[in-house]
C-alpha positions as CSV (number, residue, x, y, z in Angstrom):
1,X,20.8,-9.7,34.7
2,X,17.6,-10.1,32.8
3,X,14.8,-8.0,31.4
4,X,11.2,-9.3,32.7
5,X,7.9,-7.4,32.1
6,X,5.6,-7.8,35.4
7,X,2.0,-6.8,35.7
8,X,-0.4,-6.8,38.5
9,X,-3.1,-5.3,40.4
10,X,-2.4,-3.6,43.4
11,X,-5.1,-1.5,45.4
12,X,-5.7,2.1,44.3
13,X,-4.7,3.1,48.1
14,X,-1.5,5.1,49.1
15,X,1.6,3.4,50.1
16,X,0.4,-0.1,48.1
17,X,2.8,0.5,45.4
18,X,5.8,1.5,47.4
19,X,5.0,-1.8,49.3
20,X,5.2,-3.7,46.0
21,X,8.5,-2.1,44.1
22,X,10.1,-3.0,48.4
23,X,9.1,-6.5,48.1
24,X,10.4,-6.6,44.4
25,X,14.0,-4.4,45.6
26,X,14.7,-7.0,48.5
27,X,15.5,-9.5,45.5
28,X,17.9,-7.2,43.4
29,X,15.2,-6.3,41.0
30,X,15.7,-3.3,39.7
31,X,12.8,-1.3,38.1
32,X,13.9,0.6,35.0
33,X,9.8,1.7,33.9
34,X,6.6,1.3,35.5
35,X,3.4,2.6,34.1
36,X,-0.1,3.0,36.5
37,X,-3.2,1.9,34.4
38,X,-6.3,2.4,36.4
39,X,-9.3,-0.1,36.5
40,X,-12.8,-0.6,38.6
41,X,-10.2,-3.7,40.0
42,X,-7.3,-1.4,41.2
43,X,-4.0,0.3,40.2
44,X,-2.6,-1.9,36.8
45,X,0.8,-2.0,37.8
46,X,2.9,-2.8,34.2
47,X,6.8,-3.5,35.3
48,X,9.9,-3.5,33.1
49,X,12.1,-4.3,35.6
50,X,16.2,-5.8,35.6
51,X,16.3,-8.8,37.6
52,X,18.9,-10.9,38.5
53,X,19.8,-14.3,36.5
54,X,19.3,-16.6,39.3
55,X,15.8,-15.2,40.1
56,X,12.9,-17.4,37.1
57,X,9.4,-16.2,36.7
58,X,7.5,-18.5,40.0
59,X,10.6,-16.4,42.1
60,X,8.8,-13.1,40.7
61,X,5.2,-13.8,40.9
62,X,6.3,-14.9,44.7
63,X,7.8,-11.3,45.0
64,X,4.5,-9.5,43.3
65,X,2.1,-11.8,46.1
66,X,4.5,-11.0,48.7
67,X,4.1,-6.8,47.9
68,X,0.5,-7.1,48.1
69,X,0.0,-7.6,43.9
70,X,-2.6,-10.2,42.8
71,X,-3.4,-11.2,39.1
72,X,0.3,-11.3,38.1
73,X,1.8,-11.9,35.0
74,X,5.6,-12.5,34.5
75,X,7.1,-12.9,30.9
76,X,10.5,-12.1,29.7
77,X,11.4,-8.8,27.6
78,X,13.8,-7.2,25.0
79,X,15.8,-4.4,24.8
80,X,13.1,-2.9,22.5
81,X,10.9,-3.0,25.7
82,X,13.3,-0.2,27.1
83,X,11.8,2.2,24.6
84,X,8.5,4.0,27.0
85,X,4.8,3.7,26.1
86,X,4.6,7.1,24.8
87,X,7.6,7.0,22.1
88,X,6.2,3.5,21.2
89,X,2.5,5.1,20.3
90,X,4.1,8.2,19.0
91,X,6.3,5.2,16.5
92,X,3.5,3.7,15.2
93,X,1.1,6.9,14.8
94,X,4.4,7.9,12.5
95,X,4.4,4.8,10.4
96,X,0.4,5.1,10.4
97,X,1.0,8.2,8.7
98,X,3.0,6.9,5.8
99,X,1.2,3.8,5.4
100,X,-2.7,3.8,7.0
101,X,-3.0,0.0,5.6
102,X,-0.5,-1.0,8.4
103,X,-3.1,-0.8,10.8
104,X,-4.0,-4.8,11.8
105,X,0.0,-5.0,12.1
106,X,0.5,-1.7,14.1
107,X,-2.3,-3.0,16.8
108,X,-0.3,-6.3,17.1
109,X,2.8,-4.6,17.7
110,X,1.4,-1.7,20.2
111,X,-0.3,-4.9,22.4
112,X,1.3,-7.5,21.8
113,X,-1.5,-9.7,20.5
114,X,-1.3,-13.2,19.2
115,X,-4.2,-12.2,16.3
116,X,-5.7,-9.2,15.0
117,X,-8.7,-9.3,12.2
118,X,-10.5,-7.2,10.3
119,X,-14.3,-7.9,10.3
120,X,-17.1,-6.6,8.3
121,X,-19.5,-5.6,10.8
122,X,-19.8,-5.9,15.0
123,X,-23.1,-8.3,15.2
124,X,-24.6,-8.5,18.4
125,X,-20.8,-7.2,20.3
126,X,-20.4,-4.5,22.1
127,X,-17.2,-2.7,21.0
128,X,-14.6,-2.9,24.1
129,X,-12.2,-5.2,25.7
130,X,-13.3,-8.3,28.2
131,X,-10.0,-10.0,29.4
132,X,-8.0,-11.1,26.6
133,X,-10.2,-10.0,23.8
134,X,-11.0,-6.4,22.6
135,X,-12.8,-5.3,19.6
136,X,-12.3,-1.6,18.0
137,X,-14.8,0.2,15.7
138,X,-13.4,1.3,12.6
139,X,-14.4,4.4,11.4
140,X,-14.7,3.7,7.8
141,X,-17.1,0.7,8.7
142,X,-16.6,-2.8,10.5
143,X,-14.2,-3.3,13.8
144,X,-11.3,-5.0,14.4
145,X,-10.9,-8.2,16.8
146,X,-7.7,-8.8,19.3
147,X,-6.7,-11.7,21.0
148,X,-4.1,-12.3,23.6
149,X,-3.0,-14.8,25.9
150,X,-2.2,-12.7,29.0
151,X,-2.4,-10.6,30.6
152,X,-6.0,-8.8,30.5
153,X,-6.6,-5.5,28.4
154,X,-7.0,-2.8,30.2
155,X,-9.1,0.6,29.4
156,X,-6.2,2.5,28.8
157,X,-4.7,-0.4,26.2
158,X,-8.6,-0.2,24.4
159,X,-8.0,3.6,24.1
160,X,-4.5,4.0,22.7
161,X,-5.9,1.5,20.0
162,X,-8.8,2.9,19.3
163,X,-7.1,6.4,19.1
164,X,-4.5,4.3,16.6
165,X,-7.6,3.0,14.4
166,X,-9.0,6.3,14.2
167,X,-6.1,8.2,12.9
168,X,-5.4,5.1,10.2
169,X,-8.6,5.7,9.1
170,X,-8.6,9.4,8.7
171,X,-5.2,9.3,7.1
172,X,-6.6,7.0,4.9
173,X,-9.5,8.8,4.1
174,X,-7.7,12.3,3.1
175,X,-5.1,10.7,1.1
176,X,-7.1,8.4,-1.5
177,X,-9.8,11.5,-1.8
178,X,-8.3,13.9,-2.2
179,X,-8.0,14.2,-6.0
180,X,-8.3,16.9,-8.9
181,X,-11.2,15.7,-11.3
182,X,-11.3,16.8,-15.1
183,X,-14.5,16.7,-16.8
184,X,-15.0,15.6,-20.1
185,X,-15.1,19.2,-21.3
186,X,-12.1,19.9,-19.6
187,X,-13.0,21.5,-16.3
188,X,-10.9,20.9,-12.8
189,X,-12.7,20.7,-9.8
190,X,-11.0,19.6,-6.4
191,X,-12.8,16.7,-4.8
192,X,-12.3,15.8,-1.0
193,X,-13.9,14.9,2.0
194,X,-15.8,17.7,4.1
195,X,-14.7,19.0,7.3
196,X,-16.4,21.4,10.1
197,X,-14.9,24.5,8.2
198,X,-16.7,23.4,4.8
199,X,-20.5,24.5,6.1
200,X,-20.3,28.2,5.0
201,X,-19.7,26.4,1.5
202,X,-22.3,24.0,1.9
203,X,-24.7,25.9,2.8
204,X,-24.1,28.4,-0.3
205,X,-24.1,25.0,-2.4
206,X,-27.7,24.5,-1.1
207,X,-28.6,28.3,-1.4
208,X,-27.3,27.6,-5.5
209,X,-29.6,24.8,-6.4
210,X,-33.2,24.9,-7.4
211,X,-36.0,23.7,-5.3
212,X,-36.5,20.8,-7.2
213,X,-32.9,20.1,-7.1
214,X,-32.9,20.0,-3.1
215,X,-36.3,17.9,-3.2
216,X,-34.6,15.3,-4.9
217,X,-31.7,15.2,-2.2
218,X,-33.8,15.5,0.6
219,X,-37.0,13.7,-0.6
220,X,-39.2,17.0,0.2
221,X,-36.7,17.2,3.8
222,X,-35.3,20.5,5.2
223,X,-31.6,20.5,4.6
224,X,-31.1,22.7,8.2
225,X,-27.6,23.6,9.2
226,X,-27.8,21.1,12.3
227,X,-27.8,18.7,9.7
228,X,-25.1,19.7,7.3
229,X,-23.3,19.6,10.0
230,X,-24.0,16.1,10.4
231,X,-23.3,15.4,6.7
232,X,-19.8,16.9,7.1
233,X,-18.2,14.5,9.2
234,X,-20.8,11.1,9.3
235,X,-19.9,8.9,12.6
236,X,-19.9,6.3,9.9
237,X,-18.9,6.7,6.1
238,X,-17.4,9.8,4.1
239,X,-19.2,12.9,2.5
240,X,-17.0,14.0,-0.1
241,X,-17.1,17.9,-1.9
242,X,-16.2,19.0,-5.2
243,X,-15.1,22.3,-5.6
244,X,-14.3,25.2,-8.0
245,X,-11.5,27.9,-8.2
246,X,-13.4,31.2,-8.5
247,X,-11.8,34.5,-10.0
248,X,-9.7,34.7,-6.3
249,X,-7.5,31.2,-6.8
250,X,-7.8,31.8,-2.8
251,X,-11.0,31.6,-3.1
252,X,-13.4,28.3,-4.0
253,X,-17.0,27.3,-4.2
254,X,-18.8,23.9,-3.7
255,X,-20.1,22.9,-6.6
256,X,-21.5,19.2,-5.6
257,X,-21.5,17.1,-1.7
258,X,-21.6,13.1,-2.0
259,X,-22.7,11.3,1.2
260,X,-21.6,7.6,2.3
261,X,-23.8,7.1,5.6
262,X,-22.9,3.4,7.0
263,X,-26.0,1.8,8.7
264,X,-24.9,-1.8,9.9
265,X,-23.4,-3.7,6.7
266,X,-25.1,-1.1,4.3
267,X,-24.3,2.0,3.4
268,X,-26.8,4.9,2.1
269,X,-25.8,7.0,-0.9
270,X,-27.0,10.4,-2.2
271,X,-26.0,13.2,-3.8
272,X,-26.1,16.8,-4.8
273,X,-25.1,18.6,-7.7
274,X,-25.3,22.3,-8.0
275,X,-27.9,23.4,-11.1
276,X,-25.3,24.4,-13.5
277,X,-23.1,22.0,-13.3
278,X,-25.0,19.1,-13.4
279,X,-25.2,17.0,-16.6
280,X,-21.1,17.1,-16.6
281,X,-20.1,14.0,-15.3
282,X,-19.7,14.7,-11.8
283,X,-22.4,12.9,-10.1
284,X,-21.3,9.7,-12.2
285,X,-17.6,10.7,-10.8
286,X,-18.3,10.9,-7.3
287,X,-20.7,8.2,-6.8
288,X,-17.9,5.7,-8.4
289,X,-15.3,7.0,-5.6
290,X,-17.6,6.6,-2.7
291,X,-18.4,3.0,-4.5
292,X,-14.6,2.4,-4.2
293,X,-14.7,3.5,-0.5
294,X,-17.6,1.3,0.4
295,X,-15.5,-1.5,-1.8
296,X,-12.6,-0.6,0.9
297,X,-14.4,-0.8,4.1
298,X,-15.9,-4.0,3.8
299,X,-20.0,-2.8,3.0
300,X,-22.1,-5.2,1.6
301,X,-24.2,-2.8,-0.2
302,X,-25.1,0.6,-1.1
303,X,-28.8,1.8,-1.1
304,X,-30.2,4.5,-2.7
305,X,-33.7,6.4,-2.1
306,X,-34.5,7.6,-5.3
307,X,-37.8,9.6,-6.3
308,X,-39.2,7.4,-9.8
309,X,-39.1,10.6,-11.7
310,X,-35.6,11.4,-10.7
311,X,-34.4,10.1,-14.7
312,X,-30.6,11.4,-14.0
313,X,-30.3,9.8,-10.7
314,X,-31.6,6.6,-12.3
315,X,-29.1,7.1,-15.3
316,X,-26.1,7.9,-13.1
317,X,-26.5,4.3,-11.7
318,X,-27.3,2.6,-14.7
319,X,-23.2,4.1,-15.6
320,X,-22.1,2.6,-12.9
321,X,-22.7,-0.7,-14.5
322,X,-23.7,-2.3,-11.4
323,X,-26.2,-5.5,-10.9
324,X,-28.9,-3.7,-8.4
325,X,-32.1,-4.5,-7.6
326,X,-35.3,-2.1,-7.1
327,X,-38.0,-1.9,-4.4
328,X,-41.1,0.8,-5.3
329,X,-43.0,2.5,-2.7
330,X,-45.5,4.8,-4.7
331,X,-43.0,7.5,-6.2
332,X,-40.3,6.5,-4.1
333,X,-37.7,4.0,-5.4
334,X,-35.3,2.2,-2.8
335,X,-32.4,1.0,-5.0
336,X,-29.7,-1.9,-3.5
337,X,-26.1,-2.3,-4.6
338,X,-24.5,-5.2,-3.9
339,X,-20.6,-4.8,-3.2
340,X,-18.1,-7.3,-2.8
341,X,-17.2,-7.8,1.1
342,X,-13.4,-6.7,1.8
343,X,-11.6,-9.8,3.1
344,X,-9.9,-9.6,6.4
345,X,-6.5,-9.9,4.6
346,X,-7.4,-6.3,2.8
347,X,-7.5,-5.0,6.2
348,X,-5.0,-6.6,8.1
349,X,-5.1,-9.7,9.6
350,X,-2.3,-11.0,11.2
351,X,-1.6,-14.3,13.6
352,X,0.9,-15.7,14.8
353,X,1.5,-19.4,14.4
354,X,-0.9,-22.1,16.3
355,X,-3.1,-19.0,16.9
């Protein structure tokens, strides 16, 4: 006997399936899983089926026709292939875990794809999957690119990997920031990125800082809890808080927020520092970390809106000892950073030979 993997459509109607496992059971093929996908075509049928030795792949396809199945594919399996759909995801969400940079090489193995890359930014592509090629955005800026032979993705294949690219990028997210940072006179504060459960904080953060503290932030803005909440967890980039033990070691306050807010290949920077801590070190500290995260997801450059009178703003770029250039708009400066692209390799590209 031999282990084949069949896939075909079949007609989202009662009875059609039945009709097509007959057809396959008349030749001694025995079905061992079979998984349902549906599409705006019909029922995705995906086979692992036993089949006897004397039976090759045209026999099968002949079979799939004969039980009513149309846009068949027939390729031999492995014994890994025994192992269902479920434990497989569940496999490489573990591994994702322990190493988020695993990502390009978890997508290969989760659809079998001949290539997987990493690109900067999705120009003029509409994230999805159109027969053998799918693209996935990445949370923490740019998408990554599929390619298989055969057979066809299917909407269910596009969300398992996108739920796969998600989780890589939280995971990876938490673990590089969340870090304790001394000050140079010796203070600890915990930095990491914001959740839902941080706006009581930051909204107490805000409440702590002077007017002219919040007018820098927010140009003369409202800082409104409809958009904090917004700030907490961005669609695109990473706000990071730093935060201070209080009397109760239970007990913490936010001290300073630093937003990353991807917009195509750019990404816009700003921060806030609570009055009396500021002139410590840790805007300087946190704008370096979210440079290093821009570094990671593959931005081409960080911009800044700063007001011209905003002298520490000014000098906590100047430390990170950055080439940027400067566009003035009456008071208001618009500041560009140029990064250095992440390459494809940085985020896992993998293809097989003669792909």
């Amino acid at each position: 006997m031999t282990l084949w993997r069949i896939r075909a459509t079949v007609d989202d109607r009662p009875g059609y399936l039945s009709v097509l496992t007959a057809s396959l059971a008349l030749r001694g093929v025995n079905i061992l899983t079979v998984q349902v996908q549906p599409t705006e075509q019909g029922a995705v049928d995906d086979f692992l089926v036993d089949a006897p030795d004397t039976l090759d792949e045209a026999e099968l396809v002949a079979a799939v026709q004969r039980g009513r199945g149309r846009d068949c594919w027939v390729a031999r399996s492995e014994a890994r292939g025994l192992a269902d759909q479920p434990t497989r995801v569940l496999g490489l969400a573990n591994r994702l875990v322990r190493d988020p940079d695993a990502t390009g090489e978890a997508l290969r193995a989760l659809l079998n794809a001949d290539s997987v890359s990493w690109r900067p930014a999705a120009t003029g592509v509409d994230r999805g999957s159109t027969g053998t090629a799918m693209l996935l955005a990445d949370p923490a800026g740019g998408s990554f690119a599929l390619r298989r032979a055969a057979p066809a993705f299917t909407p269910a294949e596009y969300a398992r990997a996108q739920a796969l690219v998600e989780l890589a990028a939280t995971v990876a997210r938490r673990a590089a920031e969340q870090v304790t940072l001394v000050l140079p006179d010796g203070a600890e504060l915990g930095v990491r990125p914001s959740g839902a459960d941080d706006l009581t904080g930051l909204v107490e953060l805000h409440e702590g800082c002077s007017a002219r503290s919040r007018h820098r932030r927010y140009l003369g803005g409202a800082a409104a809890p409809a958009r904090l909440r917004r700030l907490l967890e961005p669609s695109r980039g990473l706000t990071l808080i730093a935060t201070a033990a209080g009397p109760d070691p239970a007990a913490e306050s936010v001290v300073a927020m630093a937003n990353l807010l991807g917009e195509g290949d750019e990404a816009e920077v700003a921060l806030l520092v609570r009055d009396d801590w500021q002139r410590r070190g840790i805007g300087s500290a946190l704008l370096r970390r979210l440079v290093r995260h821009a570094d990671r997801a593959g931005y081409a450059a960080l911009v800044l809106h700063v007001q011209a009178e905003n002298t520490p703003m000014l000098r906590t770029l100047r430390r990170l000892r950055r080439p940027h250039s400067a566009e003035r708009d009456g008071a208001l400066l618009t500041l560009t950073v140029p990064l250095a692209v992440a390459t494809a390799v940085r985020k896992g590209t993998f293809l097989t030979p003669g792909a």
